[in-house]
C-alpha positions as CSV (number, residue, x, y, z in Angstrom):
1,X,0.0,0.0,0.0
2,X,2.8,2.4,0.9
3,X,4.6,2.1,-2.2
4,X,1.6,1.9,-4.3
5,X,0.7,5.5,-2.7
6,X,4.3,6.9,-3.5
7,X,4.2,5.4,-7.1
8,X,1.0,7.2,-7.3
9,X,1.9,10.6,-5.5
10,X,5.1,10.8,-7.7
11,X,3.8,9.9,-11.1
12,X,1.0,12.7,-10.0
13,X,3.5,15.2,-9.6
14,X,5.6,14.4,-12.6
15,X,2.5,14.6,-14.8
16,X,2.1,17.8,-13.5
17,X,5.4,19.1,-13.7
18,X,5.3,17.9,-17.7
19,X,2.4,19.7,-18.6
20,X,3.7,23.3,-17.3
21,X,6.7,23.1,-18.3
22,X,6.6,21.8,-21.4
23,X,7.4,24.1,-24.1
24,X,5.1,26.6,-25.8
25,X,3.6,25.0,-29.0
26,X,4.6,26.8,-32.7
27,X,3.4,26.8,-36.0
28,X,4.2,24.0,-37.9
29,X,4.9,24.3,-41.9
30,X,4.7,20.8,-42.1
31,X,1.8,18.4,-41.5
32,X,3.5,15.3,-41.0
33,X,1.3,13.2,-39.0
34,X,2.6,12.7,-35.6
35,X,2.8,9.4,-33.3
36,X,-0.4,10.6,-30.8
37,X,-2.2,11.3,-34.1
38,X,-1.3,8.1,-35.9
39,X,-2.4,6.2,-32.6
40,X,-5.5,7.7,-32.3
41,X,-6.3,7.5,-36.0
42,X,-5.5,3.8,-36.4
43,X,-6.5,2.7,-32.6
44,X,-2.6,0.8,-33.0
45,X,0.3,1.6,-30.0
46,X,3.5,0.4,-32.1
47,X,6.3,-0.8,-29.4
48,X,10.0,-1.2,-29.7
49,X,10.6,-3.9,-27.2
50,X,13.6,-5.6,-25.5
51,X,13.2,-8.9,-24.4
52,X,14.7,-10.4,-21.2
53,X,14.2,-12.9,-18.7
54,X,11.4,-11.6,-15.5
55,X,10.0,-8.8,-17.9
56,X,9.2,-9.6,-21.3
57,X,9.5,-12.9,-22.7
58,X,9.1,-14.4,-26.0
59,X,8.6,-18.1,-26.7
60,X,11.4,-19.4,-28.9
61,X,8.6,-21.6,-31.2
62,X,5.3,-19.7,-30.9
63,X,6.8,-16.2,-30.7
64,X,4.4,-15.5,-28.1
65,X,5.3,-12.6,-25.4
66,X,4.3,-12.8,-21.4
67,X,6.3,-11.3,-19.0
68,X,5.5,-8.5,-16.6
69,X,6.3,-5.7,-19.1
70,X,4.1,-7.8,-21.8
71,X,1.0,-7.5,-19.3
72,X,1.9,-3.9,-18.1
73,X,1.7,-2.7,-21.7
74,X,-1.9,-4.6,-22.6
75,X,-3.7,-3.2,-19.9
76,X,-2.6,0.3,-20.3
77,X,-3.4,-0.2,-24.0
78,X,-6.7,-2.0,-23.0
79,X,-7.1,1.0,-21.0
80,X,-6.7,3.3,-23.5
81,X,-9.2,1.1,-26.2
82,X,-5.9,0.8,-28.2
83,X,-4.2,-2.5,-29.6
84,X,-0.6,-3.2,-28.9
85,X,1.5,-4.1,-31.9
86,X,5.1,-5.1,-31.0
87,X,7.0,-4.0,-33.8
88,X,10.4,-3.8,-33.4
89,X,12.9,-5.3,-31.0
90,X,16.0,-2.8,-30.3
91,X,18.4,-2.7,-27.6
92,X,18.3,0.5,-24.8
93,X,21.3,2.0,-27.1
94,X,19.6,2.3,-30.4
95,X,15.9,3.1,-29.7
96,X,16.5,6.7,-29.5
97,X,16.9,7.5,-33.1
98,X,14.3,5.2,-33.8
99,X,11.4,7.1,-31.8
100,X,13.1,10.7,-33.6
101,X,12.5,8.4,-36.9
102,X,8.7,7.4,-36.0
103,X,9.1,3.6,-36.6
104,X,7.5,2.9,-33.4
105,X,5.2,5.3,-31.2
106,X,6.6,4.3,-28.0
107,X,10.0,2.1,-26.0
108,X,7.8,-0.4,-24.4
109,X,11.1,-1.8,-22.4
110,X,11.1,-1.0,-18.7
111,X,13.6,1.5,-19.1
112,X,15.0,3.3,-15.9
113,X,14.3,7.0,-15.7
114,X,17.9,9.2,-15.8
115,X,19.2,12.5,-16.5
116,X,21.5,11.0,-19.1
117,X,18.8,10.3,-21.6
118,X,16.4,13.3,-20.6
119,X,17.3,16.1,-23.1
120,X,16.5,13.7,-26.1
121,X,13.0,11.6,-24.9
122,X,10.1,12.4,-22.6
123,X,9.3,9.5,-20.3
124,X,6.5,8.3,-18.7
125,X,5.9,8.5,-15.3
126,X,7.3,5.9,-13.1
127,X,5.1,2.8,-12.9
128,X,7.5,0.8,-10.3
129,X,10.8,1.7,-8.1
130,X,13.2,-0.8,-7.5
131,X,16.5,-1.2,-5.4
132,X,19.5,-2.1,-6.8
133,X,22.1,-4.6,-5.2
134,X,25.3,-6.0,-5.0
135,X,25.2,-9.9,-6.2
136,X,28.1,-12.0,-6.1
137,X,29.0,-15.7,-6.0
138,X,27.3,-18.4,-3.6
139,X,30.7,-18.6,-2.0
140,X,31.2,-14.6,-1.5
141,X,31.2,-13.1,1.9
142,X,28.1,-10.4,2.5
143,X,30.0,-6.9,2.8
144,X,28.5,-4.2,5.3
145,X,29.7,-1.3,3.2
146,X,30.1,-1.6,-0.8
147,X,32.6,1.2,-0.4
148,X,35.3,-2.5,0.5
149,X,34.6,-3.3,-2.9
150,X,36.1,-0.9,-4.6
151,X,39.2,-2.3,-6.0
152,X,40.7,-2.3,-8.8
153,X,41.2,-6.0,-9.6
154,X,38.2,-6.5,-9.1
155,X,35.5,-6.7,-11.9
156,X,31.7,-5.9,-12.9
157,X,29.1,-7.1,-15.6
158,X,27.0,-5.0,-16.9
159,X,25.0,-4.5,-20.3
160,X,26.6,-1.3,-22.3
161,X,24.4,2.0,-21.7
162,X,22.7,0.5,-19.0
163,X,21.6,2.1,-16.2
164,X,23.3,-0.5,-14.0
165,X,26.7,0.1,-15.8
166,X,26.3,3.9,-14.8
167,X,25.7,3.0,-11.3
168,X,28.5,0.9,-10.7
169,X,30.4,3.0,-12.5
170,X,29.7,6.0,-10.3
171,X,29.3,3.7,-6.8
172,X,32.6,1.9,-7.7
173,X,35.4,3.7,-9.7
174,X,37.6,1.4,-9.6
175,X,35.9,-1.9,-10.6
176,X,36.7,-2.8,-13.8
177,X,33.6,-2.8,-16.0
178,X,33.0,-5.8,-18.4
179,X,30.4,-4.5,-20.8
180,X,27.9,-6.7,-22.9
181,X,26.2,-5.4,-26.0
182,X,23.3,-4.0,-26.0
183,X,20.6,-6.6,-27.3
184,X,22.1,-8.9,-24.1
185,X,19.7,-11.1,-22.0
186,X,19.3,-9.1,-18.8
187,X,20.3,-12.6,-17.3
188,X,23.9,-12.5,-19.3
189,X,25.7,-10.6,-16.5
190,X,24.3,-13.2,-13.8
191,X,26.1,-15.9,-16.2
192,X,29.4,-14.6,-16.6
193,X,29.1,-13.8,-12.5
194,X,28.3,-17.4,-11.7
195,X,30.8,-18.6,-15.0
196,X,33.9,-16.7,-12.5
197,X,34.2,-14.5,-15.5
198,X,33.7,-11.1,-13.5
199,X,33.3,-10.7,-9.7
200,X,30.2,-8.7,-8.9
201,X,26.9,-7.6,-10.5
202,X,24.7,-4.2,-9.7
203,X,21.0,-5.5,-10.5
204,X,17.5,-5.3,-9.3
205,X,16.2,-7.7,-7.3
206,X,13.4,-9.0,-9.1
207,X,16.0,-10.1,-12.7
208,X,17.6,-11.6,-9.9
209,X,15.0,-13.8,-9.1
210,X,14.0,-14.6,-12.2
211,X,17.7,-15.7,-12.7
212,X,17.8,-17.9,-9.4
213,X,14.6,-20.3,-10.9
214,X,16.6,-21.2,-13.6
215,X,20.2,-21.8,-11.9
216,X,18.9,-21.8,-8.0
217,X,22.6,-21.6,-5.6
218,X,24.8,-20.6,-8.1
219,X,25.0,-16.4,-7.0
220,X,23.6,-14.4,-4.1
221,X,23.1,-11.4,-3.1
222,X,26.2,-9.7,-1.3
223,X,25.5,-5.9,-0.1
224,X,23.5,-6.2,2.9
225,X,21.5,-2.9,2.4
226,X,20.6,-1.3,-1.2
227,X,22.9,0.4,-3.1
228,X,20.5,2.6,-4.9
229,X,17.2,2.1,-6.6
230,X,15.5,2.7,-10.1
231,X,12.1,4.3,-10.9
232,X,11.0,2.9,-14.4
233,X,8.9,4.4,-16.9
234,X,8.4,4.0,-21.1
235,X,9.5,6.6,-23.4
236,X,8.2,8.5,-26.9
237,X,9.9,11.3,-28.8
238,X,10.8,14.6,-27.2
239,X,8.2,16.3,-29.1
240,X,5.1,13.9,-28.3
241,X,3.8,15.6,-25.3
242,X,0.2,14.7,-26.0
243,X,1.0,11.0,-26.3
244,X,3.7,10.7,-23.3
245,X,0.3,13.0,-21.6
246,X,-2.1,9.8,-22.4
247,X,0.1,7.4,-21.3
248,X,0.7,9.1,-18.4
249,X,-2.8,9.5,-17.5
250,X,-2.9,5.7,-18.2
251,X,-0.5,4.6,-15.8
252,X,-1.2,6.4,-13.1
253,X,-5.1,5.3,-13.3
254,X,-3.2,1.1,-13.2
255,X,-1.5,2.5,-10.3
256,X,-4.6,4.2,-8.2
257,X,-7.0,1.0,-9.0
258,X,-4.6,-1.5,-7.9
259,X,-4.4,-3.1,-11.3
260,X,-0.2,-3.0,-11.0
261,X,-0.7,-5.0,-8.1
């Protein structure tokens, strides 16, 4: 209940926030057709999509999705009386110019809300926070402060332009990153962790568990306390305030209704 209430109170005031201070609208001497128009003439949301392990899945023979993103996007389309088309799968370092180029109306991935990414999309509000921790081996010792893992020989997986690579990065300087590309399984990391291949992993905890039903004993987690945490939203094109609007308005009626529970 307590962090359904925040979700809500902060998605409330970031909606907010958008609308007055977005900027003032000019004449166009075009009339290209933008995303919020296409949606609502066609009554189609196209998605670019990632696909990893605990959030959106894919069937290898049926190309079916499920997943907690998969769900997540159906009601708020369902919501909306909008059908989801999943057009395009694209990896959190490519979609960018792909939104600018309109071949999809919105990043359906669960894509953690930063300043590094803010001057070129506008993103939803926030329809879940998670912490971050520190995973390790089964046979690692739990540290009381992170700061002890600061070393230079040691080494950290990540996915490349992650959010996760940014905040080990920034919470441990002198790790080594090992960096993945970009269309990695959010599981990958976990593997080359329990493989020896790297030392430590920065991850939420709910990819972690996803990763333990599959290879239960083989990592755990190592920072006693939370290093951080996340607040994840979708994102459209910098100019689509009236869609990212919609959306927004969306979410934050999943959130009040209990229908993210």
């Amino acid at each position: 209940m307590r962090l359904a209430y925040t979700l809500l109170l902060t998605a409330a005031v970031a909606a907010t926030t958008a609308y007055f201070i977005r900027p003032a609208s000019t004449t166009s001497t075009t009339t290209q057709e933008s995303a919020f128009e296409r949606v609502m003439r066609t009554g189609v949301l196209r998605c670019g999509y990632l696909t990893y392990a605990g959030y959106l899945n894919m069937d290898a023979n049926t190309r079916e999705m499920f997943g907690l993103g998969y769900d997540v996007i159906n009601q708020m389309a369902s919501n909306l009386n909008l059908k989801v088309e999943w057009v395009e799968e694209i990896g959190r370092g490519d979609f960018i110019p792909a939104l600018q180029q309109g071949r999809f109306d919105v990043y359906c991935a669960a894509l953690a809300i930063n300043a590094g990414r803010a001057r070129e999309i506008l993103n939803t509000v926030p329809y879940y926070v998670d912490p971050i921790y520190v995973y390790g081996r089964a046979d690692q010792p739990m540290v009381a402060d992170i700061a002890t893992l600061n070393r230079p020989n040691l080494s950290f997986a990540a996915i490349e332009g992650d959010i996760f690579d940014r905040i080990a990065q920034r919470k441990l300087p002198a790790v080594k990153p090992v960096l993945l590309p970009q269309l990695s399984q959010a599981s990958d990391p976990f593997m080359m962790l329990a493989d020896g291949k790297v030392d430590i992993v920065l991850q939420v905890a709910f990819l972690e568990a996803a990763y333990q039903q599959h290879n239960p004993g083989k990592i755990k987690r190592i920072s006693q306390r939370p290093v951080t945490q996340i607040a994840a939203g979708f994102a459209v094109a910098p100019t689509e305030y009236r869609l990212k609007d919609m959306l927004d308005a969306a979410l934050v009626e999943m959130i009040a209704t209990g229908q993210m529970d």
